[in-house]
N, C-alpha and C positions, 0 to 999 in steps of 0.2 A: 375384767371381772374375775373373781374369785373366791370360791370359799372358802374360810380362814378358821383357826383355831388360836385365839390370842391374838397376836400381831396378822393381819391380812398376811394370805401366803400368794405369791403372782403367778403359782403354777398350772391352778384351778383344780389342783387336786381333792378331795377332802379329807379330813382329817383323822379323818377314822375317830374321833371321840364317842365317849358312851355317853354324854353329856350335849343331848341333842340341841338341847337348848344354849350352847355354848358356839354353835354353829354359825355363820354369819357370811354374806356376800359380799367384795368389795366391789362396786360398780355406782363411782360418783355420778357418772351420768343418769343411770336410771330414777337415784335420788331425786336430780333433780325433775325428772319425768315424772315421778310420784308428787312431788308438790306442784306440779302445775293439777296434778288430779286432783290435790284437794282445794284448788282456787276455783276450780270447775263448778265442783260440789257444793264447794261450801258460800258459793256467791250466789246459784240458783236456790237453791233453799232458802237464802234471804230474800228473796224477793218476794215470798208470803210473805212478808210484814209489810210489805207495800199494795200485795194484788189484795190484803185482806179486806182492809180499810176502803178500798173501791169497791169488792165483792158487795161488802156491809151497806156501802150508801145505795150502789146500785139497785139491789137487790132489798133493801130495807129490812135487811137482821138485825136481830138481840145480837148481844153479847157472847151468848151462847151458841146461837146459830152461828154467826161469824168465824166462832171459833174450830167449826166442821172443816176448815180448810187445815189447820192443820192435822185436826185427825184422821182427813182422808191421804192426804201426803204420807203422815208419819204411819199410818194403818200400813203401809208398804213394806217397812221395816218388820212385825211381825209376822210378816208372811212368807216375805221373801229371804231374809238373812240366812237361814238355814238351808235352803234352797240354794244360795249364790255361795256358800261356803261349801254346800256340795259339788257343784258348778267348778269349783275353782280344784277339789282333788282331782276332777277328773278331767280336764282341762286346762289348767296353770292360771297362773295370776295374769299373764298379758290377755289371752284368749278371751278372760269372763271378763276383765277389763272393757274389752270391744264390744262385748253382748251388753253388759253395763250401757256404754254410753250409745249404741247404736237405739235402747229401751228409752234413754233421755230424752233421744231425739223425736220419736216416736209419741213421747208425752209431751213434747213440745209443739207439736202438729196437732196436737187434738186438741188445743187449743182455738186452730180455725172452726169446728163442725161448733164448739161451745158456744163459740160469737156468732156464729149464723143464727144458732137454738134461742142466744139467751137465755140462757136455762142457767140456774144455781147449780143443779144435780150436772149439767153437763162438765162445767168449768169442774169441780170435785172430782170427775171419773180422771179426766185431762191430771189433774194435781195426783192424783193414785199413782198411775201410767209412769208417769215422772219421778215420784220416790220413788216405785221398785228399780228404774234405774240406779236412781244415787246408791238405793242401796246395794246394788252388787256392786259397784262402784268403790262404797265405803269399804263392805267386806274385804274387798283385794286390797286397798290400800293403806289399811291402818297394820294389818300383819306385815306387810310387804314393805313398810319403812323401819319395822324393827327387827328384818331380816338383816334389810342393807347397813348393818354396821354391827361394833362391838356389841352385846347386851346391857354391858353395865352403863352404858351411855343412852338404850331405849326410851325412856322417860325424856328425855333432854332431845332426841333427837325428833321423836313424835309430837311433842310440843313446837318445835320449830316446822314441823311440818303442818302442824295447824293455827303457825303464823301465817301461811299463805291461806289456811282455809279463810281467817279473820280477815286476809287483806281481800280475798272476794266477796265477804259478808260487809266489808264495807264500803268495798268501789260499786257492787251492783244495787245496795238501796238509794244512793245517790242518782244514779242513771235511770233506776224506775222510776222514782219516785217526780224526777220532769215529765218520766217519758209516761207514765201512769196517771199518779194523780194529777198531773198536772190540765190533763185534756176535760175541756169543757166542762171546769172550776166554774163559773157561775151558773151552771144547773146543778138541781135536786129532783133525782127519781120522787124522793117525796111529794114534791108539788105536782108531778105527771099520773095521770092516769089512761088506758087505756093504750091505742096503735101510737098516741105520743109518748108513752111508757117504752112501747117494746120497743119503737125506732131510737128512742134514745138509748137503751140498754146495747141495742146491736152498734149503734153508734159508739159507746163509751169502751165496748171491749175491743172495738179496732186497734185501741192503744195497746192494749193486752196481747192482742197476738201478733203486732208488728213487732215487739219485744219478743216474745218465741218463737217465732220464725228465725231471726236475726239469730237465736241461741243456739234452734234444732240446725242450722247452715252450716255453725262453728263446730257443734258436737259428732257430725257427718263426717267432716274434714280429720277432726281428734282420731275418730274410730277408727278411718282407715290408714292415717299414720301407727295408730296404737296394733294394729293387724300387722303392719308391715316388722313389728319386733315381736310378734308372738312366737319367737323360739330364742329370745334372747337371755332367758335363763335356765339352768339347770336346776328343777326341782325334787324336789321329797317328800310326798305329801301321807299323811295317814288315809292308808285306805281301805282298811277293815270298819266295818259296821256300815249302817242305814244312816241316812243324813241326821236322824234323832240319837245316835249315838252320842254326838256331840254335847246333848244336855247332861250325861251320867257329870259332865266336867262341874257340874252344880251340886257336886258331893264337898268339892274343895270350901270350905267354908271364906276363908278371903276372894275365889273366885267368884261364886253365887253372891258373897255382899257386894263386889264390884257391880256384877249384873245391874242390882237391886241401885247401885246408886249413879250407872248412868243414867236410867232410867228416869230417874229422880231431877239429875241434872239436867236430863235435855229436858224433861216436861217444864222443869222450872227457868232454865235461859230461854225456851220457843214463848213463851206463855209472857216474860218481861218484852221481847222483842216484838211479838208479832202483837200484843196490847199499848204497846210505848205511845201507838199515835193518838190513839184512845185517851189513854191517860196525860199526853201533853196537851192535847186539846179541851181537856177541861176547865170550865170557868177560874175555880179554885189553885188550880195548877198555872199554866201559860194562858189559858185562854185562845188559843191561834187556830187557822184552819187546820184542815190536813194536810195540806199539800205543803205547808212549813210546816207543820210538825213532820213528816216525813223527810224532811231535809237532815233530823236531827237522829234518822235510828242507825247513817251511820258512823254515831261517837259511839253508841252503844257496839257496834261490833268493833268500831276502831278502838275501843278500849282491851277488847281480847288480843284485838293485833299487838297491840304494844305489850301488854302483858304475857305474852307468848314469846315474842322475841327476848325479852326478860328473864321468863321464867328458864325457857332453856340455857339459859346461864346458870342461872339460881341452883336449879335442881339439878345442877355437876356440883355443887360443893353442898346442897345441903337435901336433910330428909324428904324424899318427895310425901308420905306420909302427914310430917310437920307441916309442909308447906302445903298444902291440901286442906289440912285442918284450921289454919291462919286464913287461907282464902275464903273457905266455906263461913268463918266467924265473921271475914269482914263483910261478906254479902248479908248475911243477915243486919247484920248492925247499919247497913246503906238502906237496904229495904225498910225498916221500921223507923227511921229518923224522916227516911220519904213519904211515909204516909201518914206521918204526925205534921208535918213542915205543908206548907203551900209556896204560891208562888214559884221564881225564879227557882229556887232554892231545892225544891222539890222535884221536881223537873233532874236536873241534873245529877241528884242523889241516884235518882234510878237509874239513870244513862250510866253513873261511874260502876254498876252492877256489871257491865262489861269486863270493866277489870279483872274485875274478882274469877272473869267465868273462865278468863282465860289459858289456866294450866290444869283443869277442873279436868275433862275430859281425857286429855294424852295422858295424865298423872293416874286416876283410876282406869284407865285403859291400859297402863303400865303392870300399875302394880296387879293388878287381877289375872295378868294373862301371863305374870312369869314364870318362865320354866317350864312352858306348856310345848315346848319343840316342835314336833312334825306335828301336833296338835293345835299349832298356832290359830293355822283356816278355819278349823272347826270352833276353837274360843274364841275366834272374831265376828264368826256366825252367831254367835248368842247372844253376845255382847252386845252387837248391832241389834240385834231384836227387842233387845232390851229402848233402842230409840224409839220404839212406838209410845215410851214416857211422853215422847211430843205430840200424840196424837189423845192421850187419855187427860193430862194434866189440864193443856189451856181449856177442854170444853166445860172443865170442875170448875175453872176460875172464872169463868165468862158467866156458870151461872151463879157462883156464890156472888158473883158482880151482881146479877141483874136482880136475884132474889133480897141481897141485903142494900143495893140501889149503891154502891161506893165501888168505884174501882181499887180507891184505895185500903179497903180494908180486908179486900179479898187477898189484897199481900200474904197474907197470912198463910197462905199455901203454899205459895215459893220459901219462904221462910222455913215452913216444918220441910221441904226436900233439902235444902241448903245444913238444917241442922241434922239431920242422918249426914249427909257426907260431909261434916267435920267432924262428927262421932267417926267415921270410914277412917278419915283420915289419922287420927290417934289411934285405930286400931291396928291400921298398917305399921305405925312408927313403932309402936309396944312389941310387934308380932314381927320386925327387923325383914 
């Protein structure tokens, strides 16, 4: 390991630069430790688009109500990011790492008292418990992968590192989606009432917490390998002001719009994703249960995968701005072709929405947070707050669903967030 100015230097010395943001670690290995983080992260997260759709039949929600599980997950993200970006100056990136994932674990267990309860509200606290994990989680590792290399390759290197987020968003909805929908497919809560209700409810979330159990074992294991390197780097962190100090960084006007449009984007990828089964199961669409339709949410994250590994190509030879703006134009242009189309046809327009989502995030996570140095922790603390867009967006779409009776014309919400970050996106490109 070392930290470098220009070409990595092997001495560990530093550089003495006044151009903090020029500073950078060489340590392959922890690289690759950081993307196993975000395979972690980013495949348990996906599994609301699998627990939803059981939550909804179990429990017999709207659209809206359904969509409380991600606002109670994503609600974590506003509370805590600032919180865990404080955490991390006074503490380091491996350290709050561990606190991160030992909080996962902890929201993975509170899973069993939910299934004993059957309760909606309990299964929601469990989903809370579990985002403020990820997200201190997220805070350490989205900084901490654009520490470990050059800068001018951050864009390119953070997007491959949320190829592995995409490749856990798309091996863990396949594995719920047997291991979830799949259990006692020929009942309906609807048809039950009464002690044959709540035995079935308690019955149907056994599958739910034999799945987090199974998660909270592995994230136990992670913790205390991830404890065993908590002195494994040499940090720098700003540590003047109150953890609120970190928002003055929303005077920077490309910073604050960055803010403004992950926001946008997580509400509008959470909101495709965790509704897809929704939307493929309609008559007019596919017509299929759930439990096929959830075989198919993950093309929709397998499409970030591949467009990730892509893009961190892409965005070494070209504008990550331009290519930002291209993206966000093709996702609008998928989404409105899918909700004019049916059938087969329709179906899949939405699923290729994954593509588009794929360089969406590490590119305005790039460009927003450059040049931020020893400030890094604290603009990844905000910026992550800014993910509670996952917890406000899908409950706007669930009800414009339910009030205007169309899943598909509630598009129209992801659409207007898609079109701010292509506008993002030419602004960066104009503003170099």
């Amino acid at each position: 390991m070392a930290f470098a100015q220009g070409p990595a230097r092997a001495d560990g010395s530093s550089p003495g630069s006044d151009h903090d943001d020029a500073v950078y670690v060489d340590a392959p290995d922890l690289r690759w430790f950081v993307f196993a983080l975000f395979f972690i992260f980013g495949g348990i997260t996906s599994l609301n688009d699998i627990v939803m759709p059981k939550l909804q039949e179990l429990f017999t929600l709207s659209h809206a109500q359904a969509n409380l599980v991600n606002s109670a997950f994503f609600l974590a993200y506003l509370l805590f990011s600032l919180p865990a970006a404080g955490i991390v100056r006074r503490m380091g990136y491996m350290r709050t790492a561990s606190i991160g994932l030992v909080t996962m674990t902890a929201g993975c267990l509170l899973f069993i008292p939910a299934a004993n309860s059957a309760t909606f509200g309990m299964f929601l606290g469990a989903l809370f418990v579990l985002g403020a994990g990820i997200t201190i989680v997220q805070v350490v590792a989205n900084p901490l992968i654009s520490l470990l290399g050059p800068p001018a390759t951050a864009s390119s290197r953070l997007t491959f590192a949320q190829a592995f987020n995409s490749l856990g968003t798309t091996i863990f909805p396949r594995v719920g989606s047997t291991l979830i929908l799949g259990g006692l497919a020929g009942v309906s809560a609807s048809a039950l009432s009464g002690p044959a209700l709540d035995a079935y409810r308690v019955e149907a979330s056994r599958a739910i917490v034999h799945t987090y159990i199974a998660l909270a074992i592995a994230l136990l294991v992670i913790a205390g390998v991830v404890w065993t390197r908590r002195n494994r780097l040499q940090e720098e962190q700003e540590q003047t002001g109150s953890i609120f100090h970190a928002l003055t960084l929303l005077g920077q006007p490309r910073f604050a719009l960055g803010v403004l449009c992950i926001f946008l984007y997580v509400g509008a990828e959470v909101t495709i994703g965790s509704n897809l089964v929704a939307y493929l199961s309609q008559p007019a669409v596919w017509n299929v249960p759930h439990q096929v339709a959830g075989n198919y949410v993950p093309f929709y994250w397998g499409g970030a995968l591949i467009g990730r590994f892509a893009g961190s190509a892409i965005l070494r030879v070209v504008s990550p701005g331009k290519v930002l703006a291209v993206a966000g134009a093709a996702a609008i242009a998928l989404i409105a072709l899918s909700a004019n189309a049916s059938g087969v046809v329709a179906g899949w327009l939405l699923i290729a929405v994954g593509l588009t989502n794929s360089i969406m995030f590490p590119t305005i996570f790039s460009i927003a947070s450059a040049g931020l140095g020893k400030r890094a922790a604290e603009g990844s603390g905000v910026i992550a707050t800014a993910i509670v867009g996952g917890a406000v967006v899908p409950p706007l779409y669930g009800t414009l669903a339910d009030v205007s009776g169309s899943l598909s014309l509630a598009l129209v919400l992801p659409v207007i967030c898609y079109l701010v970050i292509a506008g993002y996106g030419l602004f960066a490109r104009r503003a170099g």
